[in-house]
N, C-alpha and C positions, 0 to 999 in steps of 0.2 A: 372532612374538609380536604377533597383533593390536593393537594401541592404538585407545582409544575416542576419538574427535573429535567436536567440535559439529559435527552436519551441520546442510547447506542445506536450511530445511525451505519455505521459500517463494524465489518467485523476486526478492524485494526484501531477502531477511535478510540481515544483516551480522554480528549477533548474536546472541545468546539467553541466558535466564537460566533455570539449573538450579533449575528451581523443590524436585526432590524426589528424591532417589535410592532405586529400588525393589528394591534389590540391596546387601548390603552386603558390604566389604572378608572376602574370603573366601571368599564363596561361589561355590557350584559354580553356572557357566551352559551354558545349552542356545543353539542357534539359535532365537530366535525369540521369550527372553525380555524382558519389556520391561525394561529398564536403571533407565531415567530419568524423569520427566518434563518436557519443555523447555519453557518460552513462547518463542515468536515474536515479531515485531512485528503479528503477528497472530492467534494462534491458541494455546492449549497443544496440543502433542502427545506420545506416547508414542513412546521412542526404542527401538527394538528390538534386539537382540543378533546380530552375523553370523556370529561366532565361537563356539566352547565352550571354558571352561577353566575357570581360577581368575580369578575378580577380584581380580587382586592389590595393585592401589595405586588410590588415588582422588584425585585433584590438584584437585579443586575443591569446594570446600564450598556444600550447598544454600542456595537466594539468588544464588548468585555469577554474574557476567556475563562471558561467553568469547565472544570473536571465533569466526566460524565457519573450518575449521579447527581449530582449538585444540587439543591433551590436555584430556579431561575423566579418564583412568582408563588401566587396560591390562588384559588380558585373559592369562594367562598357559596356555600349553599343556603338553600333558606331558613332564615333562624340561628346561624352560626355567625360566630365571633370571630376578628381577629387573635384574638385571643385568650381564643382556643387551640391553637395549634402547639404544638408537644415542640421541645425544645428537643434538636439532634442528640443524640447521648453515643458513645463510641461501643463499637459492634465489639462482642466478644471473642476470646482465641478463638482460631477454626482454620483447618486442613487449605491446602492450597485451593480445592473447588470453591472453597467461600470467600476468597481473599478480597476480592471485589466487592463486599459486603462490608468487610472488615476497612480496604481502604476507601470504603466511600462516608464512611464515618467523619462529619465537618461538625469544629467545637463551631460555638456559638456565642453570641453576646449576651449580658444577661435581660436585653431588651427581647429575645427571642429570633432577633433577625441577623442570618448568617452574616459571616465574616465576607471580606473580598481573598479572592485567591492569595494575595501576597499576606495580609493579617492572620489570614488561613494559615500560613506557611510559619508566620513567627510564632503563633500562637502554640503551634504543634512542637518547636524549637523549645519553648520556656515547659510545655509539658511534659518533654521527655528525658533519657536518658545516653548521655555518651555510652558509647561504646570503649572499650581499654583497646587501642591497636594491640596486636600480638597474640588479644583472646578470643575465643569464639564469640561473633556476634550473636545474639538472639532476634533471628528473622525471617522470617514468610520465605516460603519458597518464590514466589512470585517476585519480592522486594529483591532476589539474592540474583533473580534472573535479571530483572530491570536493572540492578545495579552491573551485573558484568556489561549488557550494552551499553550502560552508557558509561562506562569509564570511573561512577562511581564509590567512595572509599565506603563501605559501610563503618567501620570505625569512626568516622568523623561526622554520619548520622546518626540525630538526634530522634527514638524511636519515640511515637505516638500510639502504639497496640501497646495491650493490657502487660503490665509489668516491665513496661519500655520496651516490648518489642515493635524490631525494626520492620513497617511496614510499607505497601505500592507507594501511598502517597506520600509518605516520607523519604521515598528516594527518588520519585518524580518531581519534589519541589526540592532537591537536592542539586546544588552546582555540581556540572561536570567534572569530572577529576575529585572530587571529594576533599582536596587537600593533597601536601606534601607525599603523604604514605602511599604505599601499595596497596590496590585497592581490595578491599576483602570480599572474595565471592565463594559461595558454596559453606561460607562459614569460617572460613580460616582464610590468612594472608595472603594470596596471590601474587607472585614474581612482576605478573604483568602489568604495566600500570598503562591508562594513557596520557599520553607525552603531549604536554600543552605548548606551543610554541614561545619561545620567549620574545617579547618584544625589543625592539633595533631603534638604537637610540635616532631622531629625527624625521623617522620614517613614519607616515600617516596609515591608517588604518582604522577599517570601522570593522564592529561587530557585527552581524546579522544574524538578531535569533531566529532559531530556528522555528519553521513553520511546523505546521501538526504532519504535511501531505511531507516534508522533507526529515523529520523525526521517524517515520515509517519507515521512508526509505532507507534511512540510514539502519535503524534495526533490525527491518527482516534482509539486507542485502547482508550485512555483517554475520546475519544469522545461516545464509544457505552460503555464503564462502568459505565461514568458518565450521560447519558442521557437514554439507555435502562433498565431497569428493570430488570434483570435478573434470571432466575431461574434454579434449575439444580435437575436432575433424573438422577436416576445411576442403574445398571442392571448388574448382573455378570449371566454369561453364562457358562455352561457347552463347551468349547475350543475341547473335544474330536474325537467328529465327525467334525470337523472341520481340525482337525489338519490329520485324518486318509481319509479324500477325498482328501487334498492337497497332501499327497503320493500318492495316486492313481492315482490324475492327470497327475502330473508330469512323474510317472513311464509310464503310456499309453501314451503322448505324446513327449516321451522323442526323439524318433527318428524324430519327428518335430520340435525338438528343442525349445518346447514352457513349460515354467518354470511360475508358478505361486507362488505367496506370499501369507501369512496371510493378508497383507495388501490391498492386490487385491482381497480378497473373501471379505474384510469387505466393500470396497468400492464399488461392487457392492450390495452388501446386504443392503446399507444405499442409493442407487437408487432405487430398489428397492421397498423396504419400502415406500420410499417419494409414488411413484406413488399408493402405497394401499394407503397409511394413507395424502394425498396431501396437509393436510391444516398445516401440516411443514414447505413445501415446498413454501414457500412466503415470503410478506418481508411488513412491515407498511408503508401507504402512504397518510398518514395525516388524508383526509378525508374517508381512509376505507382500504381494506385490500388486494392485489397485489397475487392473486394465481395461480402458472406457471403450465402448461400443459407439461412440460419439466422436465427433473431433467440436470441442469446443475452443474456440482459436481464440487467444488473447494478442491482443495488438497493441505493444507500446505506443504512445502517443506522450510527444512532448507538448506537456503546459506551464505556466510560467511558471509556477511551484516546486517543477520536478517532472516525474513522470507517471504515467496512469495506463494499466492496461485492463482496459476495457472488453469484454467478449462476445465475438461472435459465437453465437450458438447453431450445432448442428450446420459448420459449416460446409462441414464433406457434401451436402445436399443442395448448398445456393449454385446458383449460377455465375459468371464473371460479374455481369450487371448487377446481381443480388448483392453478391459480397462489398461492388464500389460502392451500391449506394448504401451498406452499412457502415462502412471504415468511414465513409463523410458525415452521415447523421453522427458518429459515435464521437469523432476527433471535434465536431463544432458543439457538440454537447457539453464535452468533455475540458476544451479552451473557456466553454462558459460556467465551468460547476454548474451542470444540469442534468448530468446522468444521475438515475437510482442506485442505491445500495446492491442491488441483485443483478445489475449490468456488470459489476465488477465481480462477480462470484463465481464460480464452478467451473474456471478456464484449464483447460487440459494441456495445451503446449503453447509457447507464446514466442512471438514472433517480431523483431526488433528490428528497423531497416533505417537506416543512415547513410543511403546511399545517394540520397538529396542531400546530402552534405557535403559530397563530395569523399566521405569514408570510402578506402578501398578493401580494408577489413579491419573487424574486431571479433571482442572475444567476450560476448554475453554472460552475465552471473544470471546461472538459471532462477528461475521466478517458482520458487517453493506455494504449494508439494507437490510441481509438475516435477517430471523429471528430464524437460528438454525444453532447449530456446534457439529458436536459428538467428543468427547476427548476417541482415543481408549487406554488400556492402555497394557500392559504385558501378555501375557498366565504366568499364576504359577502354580504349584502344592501345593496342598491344602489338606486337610481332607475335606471331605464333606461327608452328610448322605444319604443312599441310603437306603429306607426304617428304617432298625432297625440296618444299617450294619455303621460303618464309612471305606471310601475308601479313596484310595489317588485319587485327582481329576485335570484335565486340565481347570482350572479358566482365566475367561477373564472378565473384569470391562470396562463397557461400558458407558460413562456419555454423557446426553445431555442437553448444556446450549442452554435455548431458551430466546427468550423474550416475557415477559409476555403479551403484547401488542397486541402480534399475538397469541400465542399458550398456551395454559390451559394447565394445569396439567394434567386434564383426557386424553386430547387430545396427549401430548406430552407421558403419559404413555401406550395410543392404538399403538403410535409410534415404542415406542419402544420393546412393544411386538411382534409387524409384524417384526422388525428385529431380535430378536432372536430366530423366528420361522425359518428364513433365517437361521441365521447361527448355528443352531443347526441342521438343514438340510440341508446343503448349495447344496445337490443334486440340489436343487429345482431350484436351480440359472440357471439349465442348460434347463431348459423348458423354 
């Protein structure tokens, strides 16, 4: 008897909320119909059917938020009962490779149909064990990482793994800050706690929990600032000749209807580059160093959530026009969670521009396990010197954070010369 589970729909999900069930309690399903509609912390997508039967029970109501893993449903075949389906039972000790097994273990009622997230959550509270602050916790490698992002105390987590050890989903349904204490990471007591703001007598304020696509961001940004190195070069460019071939494009292909941006000459200029200057173009990989024959360009893009860098592929080889009309199909896909899980994957150097905002620089945290991110910022006009003369000038400030790990100074400053050889001649782009 099939049973329906939140799948893994990106490689960062932890969660998802059923936004829509497209199937109701009873009906006949085929292979291949779509069930559900899930959001990600990235993306909606459609959940498809592996099974054929009866849809016979539905354990989650639309809205609702299910650990991945989880029962959303069950699928019943011919001849088979409700009740026949086996009651969850908690997954045994096992190595950080398994912990995902271990924390996708949900107690149950003894009707056989799973708990809701939150009864999930107390129920795993009355079955476990305090930890003693001061002593070694017993827990998952996984639960020990989870707990340093997020600020929680493992001491003051109540474990649900075999002999009360502390595990994922016990520190995922864990408040932040864990309590008073220092929080325990790696097993013992940690100095570093985080500091929750204290509230100011008369002053309003609301909470805003945290979304799945802003929970990501929050852990893997924390994770390449506080584990990568970083370093950053900055370059301001003459913006003129740039600005005066984007009118020319536009006006000669106006009658093809093909329109090009500032943003669209920087992001092929920063493909590019990669492929002159290629030892950018990588990413650290423990024992040595990962160098792509590709330039797979990721493009942040703000959506209401946060942000999403989605990727061109093999952009060294699009054209100006190729690359506009990707950044637009991607950025309107991506405002409507409708990109795929594999749109978001295998991006080699990523590329952030805030210069529609009026930014005239910043300073990008590299996008892990690339090891470079260029921060473009604003065209300004400026005074600048032109031999003995001062002009008024079109300024463009170009920063690239890399890590140091992978990319040197010299190395990241040949970089960035090959690109503003680009876009101070961005003709070039058209060979």
């Amino acid at each position: 008897m099939p049973e329906i589970t939140m799948p893994k729909l990106s490689d960062t999900m932890t969660e998802g909320t059923l936004l829509r069930w497209c199937k109701k309690k009873g009906d006949k399903i085929e292979v291949g119909d779509i069930l559900a509609e899930v959001e990600t912390d990235k993306a909606t997508m459609e959940m498809e059917a592996f099974e054929e039967g009866i849809l016979a029970d539905i354990f989650v109501e639309e809205g609702g938020k299910v650990i991945v893993g989880a029962p959303l449903g069950v699928i019943l075949g011919e001849g088979e009962k409700l009740g026949d389906r086996p009651k969850a039972t908690p997954a045994p000790a096992a190595p950080a490779a398994s912990e995902t097994a271990a924390s996708s273990a949900r107690p149950t009622v003894s009707s056989g149909r799973p708990l809701t997230p939150r009864a999930r959550a107390a129920a795993a509270a009355q079955a476990g064990v305090v930890a003693t602050p001061g002593v070694r916790v017993k827990s998952s490698p996984l639960a020990r990482k989870i707990a340093a992002s997020r600020g929680v105390n493992l001491a003051t987590v109540k474990g649900t793994g075999p002999g009360g050890r502390v595990i994922a989903f016990d520190v995922e349904n864990a408040p932040v800050g864990g309590g008073a204490n220092a929080p325990v990471v790696g097993g013992s007591v940690s100095p570093v706690a985080t500091i929750l703001p204290t509230p100011i007598a008369g002053m309003p304020e609301t909470k805003i929990p945290l979304s799945g696509m802003r929970r990501v961001i929050a852990e893997r940004l924390l994770a390449s600032k506080t584990q990568i190195p970083h370093f950053y070069l900055s370059i301001e460019i003459n913006a003129a000749p740039m600005m005066a071939f984007r009118k020319e494009y536009n006006e000669a292909n106006a009658e093809k209807g093909l329109k090009i941006t500032f943003n669209d000459i920087a992001l092929a200029a920063v493909a590019r580059a990669a492929m002159e200057k290629p030892k950018v173009n990588a990413s650290f990989a423990g024992d040595g160093i990962v160098q792509y024959g590709s330039v797979n360009l990721s493009v942040a893009i703000a959506v209401e959530d946060g942000l999403v860098t989605p990727v061109i592929r093999d952009a060294q080889n699009l054209s100006l026009a190729e690359i506009s009309a990707a950044v637009k199909d991607l950025a309107t896909r991506a405002r409507d969670k409708k990109l795929k899980p594999e749109e978001y994957a295998g991006g080699t150097i990523t590329v952030s521009n805030l210069g529609a905002y009026g930014v005239e620089q910043f300073f990008a945290i590299v996008n892990p396990p690339q090891a470079a991110i260029l921060a473009i910022g604003a065209i300004v006009k400026k005074p600048v010197v032109n031999g003995d003369a001062i002009e008024i000038g079109q300024r463009m400030t170009i920063t690239i954070s890399g890590d140091h790990r992978v990319v040197d100074g010299a190395v990241a400053a040949e970089y960035m010369a090959a690109l503003r050889k680009l876009l101070e001649a961005p003709a070039l782009l058209l060979l």
